[in-house]
Biopython code that builds the backbone (N, CA, C, O; Angstrom):
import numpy as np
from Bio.PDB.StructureBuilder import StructureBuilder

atoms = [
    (1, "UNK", "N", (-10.707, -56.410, 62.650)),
    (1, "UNK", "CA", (-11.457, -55.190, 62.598)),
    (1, "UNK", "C", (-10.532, -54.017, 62.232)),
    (1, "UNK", "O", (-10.893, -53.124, 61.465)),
    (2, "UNK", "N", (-9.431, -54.056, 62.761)),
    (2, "UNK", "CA", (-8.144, -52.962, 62.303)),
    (2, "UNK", "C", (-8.032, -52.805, 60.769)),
    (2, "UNK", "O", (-8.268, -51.798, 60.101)),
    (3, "UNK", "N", (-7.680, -53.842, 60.420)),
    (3, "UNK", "CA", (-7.414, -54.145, 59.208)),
    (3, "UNK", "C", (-8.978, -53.513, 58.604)),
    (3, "UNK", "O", (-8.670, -52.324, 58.519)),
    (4, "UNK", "N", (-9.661, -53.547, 58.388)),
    (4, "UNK", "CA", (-11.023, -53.209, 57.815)),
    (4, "UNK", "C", (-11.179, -51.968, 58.142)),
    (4, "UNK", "O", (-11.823, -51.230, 57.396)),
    (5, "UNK", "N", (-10.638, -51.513, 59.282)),
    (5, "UNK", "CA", (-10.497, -49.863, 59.004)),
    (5, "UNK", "C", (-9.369, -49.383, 58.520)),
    (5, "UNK", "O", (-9.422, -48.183, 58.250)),
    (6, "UNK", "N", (-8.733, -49.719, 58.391)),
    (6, "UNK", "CA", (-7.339, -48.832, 57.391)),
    (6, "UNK", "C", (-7.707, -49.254, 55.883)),
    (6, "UNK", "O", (-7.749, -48.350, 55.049)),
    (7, "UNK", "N", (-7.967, -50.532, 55.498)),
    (7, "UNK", "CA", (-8.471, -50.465, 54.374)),
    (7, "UNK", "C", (-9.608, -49.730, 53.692)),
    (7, "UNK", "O", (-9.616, -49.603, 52.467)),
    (8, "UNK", "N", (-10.534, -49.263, 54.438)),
    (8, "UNK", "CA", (-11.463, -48.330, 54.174)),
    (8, "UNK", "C", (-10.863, -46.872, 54.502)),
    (8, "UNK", "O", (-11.579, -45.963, 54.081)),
    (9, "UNK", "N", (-9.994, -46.571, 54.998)),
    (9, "UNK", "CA", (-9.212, -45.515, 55.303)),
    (9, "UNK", "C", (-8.682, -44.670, 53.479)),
    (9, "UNK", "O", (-8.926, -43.628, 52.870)),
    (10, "UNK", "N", (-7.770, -46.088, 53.247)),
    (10, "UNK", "CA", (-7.167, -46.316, 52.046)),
    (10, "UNK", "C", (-7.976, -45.864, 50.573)),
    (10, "UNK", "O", (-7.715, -44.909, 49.842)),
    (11, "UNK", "N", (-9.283, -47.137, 50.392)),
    (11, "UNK", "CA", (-10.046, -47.174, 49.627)),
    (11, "UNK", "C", (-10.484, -45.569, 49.459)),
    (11, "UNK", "O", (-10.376, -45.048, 48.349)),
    (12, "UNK", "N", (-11.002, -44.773, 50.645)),
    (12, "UNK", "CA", (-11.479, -43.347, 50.943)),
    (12, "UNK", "C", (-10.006, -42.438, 50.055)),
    (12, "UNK", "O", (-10.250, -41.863, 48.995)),
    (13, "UNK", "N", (-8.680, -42.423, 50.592)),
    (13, "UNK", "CA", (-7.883, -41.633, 50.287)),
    (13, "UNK", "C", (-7.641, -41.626, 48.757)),
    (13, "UNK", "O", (-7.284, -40.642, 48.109)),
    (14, "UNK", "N", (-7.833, -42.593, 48.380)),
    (14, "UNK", "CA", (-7.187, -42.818, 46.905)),
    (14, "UNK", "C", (-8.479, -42.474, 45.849)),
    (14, "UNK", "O", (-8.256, -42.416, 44.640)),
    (15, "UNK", "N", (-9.778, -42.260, 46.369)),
    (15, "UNK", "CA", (-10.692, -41.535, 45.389)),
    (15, "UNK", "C", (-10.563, -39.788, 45.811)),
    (15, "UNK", "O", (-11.306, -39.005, 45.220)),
    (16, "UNK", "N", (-9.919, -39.448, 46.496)),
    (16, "UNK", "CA", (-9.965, -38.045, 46.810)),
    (16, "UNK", "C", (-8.534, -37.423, 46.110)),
    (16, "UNK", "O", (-7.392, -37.875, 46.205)),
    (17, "UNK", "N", (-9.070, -36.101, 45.301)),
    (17, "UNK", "CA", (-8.515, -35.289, 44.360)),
    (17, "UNK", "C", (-7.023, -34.693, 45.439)),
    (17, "UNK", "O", (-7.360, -34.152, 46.493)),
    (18, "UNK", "N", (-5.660, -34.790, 45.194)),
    (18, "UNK", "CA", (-4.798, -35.312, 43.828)),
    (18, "UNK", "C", (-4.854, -36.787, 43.954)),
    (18, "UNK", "O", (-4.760, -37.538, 42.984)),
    (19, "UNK", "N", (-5.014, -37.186, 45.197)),
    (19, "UNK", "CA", (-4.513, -38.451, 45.364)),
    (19, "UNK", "C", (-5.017, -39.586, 44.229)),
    (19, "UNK", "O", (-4.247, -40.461, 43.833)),
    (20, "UNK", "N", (-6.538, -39.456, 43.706)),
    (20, "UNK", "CA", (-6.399, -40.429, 42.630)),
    (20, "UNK", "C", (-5.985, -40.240, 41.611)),
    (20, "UNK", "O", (-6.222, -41.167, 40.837)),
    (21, "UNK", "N", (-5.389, -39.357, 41.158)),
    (21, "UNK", "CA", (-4.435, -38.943, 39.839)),
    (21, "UNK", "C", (-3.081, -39.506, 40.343)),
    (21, "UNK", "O", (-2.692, -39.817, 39.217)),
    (22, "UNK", "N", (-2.275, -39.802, 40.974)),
    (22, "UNK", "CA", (-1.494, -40.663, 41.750)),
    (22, "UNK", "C", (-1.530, -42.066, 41.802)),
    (22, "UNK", "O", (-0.733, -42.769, 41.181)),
    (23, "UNK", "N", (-2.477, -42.522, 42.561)),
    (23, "UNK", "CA", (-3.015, -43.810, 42.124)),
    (23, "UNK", "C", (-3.200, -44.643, 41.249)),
    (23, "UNK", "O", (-2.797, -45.801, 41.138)),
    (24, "UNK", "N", (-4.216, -43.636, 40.232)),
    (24, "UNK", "CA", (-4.216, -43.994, 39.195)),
    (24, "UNK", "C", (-3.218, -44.733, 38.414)),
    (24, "UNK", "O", (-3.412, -45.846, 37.926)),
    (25, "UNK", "N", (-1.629, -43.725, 38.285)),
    (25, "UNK", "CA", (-1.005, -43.575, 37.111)),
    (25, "UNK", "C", (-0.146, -44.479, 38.431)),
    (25, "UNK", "O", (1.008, -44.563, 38.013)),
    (26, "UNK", "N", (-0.197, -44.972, 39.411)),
    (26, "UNK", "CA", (0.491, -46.133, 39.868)),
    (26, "UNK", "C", (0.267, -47.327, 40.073)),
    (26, "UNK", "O", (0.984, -48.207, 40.549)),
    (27, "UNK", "N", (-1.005, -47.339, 39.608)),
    (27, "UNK", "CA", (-2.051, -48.937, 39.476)),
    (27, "UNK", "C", (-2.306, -49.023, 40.865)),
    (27, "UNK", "O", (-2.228, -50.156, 41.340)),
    (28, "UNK", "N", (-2.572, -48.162, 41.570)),
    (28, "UNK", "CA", (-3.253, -48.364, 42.819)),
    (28, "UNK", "C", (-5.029, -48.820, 42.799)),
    (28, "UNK", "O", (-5.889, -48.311, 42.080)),
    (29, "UNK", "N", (-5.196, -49.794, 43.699)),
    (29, "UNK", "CA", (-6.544, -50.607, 43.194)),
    (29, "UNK", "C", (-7.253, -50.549, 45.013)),
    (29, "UNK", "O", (-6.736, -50.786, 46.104)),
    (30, "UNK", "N", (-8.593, -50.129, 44.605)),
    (30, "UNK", "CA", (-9.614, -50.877, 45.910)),
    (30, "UNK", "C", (-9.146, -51.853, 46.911)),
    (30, "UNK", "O", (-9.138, -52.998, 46.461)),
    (31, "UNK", "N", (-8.737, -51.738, 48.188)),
    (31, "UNK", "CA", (-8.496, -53.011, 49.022)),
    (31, "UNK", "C", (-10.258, -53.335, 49.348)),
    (31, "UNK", "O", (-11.287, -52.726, 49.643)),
    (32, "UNK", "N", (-9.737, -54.811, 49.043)),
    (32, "UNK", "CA", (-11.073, -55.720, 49.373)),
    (32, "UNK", "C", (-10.831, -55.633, 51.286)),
    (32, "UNK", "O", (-9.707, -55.324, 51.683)),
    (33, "UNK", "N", (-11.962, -55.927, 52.338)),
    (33, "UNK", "CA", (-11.875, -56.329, 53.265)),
    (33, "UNK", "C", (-12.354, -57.497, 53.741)),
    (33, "UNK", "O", (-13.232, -58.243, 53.308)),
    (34, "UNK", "N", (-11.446, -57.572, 54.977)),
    (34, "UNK", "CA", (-11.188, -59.736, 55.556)),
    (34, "UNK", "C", (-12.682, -59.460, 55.877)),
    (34, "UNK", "O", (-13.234, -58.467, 56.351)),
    (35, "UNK", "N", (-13.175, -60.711, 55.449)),
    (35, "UNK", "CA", (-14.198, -61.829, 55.760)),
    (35, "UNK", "C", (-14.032, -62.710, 56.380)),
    (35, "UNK", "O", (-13.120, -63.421, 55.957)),
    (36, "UNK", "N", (-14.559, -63.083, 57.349)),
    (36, "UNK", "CA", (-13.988, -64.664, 58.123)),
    (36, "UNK", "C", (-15.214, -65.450, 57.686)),
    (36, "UNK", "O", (-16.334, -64.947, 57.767)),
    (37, "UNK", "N", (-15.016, -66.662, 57.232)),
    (37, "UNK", "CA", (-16.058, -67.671, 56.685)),
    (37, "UNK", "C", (-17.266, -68.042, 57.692)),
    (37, "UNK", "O", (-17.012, -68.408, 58.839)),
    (38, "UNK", "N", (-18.700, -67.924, 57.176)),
    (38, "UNK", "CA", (-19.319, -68.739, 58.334)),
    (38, "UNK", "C", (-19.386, -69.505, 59.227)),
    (38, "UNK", "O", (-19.795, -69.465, 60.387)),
    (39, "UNK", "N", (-18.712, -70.602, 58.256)),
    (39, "UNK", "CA", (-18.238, -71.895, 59.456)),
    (39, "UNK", "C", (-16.908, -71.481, 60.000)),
    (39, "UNK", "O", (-16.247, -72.513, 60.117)),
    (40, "UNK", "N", (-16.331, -70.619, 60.321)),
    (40, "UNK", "CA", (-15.095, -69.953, 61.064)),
    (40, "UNK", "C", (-15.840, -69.216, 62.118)),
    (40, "UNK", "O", (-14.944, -68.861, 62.883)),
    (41, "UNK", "N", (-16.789, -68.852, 62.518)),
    (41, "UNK", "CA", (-17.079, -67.458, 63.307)),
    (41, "UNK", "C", (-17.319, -67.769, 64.929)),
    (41, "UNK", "O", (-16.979, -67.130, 65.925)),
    (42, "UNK", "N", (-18.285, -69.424, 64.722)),
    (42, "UNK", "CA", (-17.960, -70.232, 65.875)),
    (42, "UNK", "C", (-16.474, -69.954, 66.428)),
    (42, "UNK", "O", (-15.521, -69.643, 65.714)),
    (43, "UNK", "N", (-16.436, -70.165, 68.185)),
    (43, "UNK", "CA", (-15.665, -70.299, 68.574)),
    (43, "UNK", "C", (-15.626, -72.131, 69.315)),
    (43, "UNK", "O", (-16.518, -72.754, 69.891)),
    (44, "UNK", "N", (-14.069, -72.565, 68.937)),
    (44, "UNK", "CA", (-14.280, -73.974, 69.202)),
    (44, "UNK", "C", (-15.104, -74.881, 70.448)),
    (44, "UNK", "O", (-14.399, -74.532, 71.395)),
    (45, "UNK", "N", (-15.699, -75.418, 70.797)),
    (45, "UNK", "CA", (-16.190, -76.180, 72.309)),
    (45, "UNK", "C", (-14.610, -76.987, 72.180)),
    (45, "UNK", "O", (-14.031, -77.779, 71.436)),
    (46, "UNK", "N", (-14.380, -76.224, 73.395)),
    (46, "UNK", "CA", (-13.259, -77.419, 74.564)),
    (46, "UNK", "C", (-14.173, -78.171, 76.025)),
    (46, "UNK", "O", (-15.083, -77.839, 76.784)),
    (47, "UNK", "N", (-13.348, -79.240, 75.833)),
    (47, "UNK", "CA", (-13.863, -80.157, 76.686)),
    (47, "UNK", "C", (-12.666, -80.588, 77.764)),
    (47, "UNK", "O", (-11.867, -81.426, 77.345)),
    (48, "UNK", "N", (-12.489, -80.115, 79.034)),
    (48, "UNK", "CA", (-11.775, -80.982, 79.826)),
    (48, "UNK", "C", (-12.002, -82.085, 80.688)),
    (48, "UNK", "O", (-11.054, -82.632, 81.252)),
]
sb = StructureBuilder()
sb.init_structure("model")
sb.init_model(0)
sb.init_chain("A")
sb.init_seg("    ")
for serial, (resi, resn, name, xyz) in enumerate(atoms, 1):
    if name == "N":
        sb.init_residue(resn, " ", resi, " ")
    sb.init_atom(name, np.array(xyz, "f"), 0.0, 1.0, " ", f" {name:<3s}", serial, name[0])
structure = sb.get_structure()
């Protein structure tokens, strides 16, 4: 969840005036955010 807010933090800073003239001309790109797979979201059954 951290991670998914600093990346949207990011994504936000780098469209806002100077900063994407910066970006830009440094190949700064959109961070994608983590997905955890469907079949990941389960948590395992333990059995003792």
């Amino acid at each position: 969840m951290r991670f998914n807010e600093v990346a949207k933090t990011y994504n936000i800073a780098i469209r806002h005036f100077p900063t994407h003239i910066i970006a830009g001309m440094f190949g700064f790109e959109k961070a994608t955010f983590f997905e955890v797979p469907k079949d990941r979201q389960e948590a395992p059954k333990v059995k003792f």
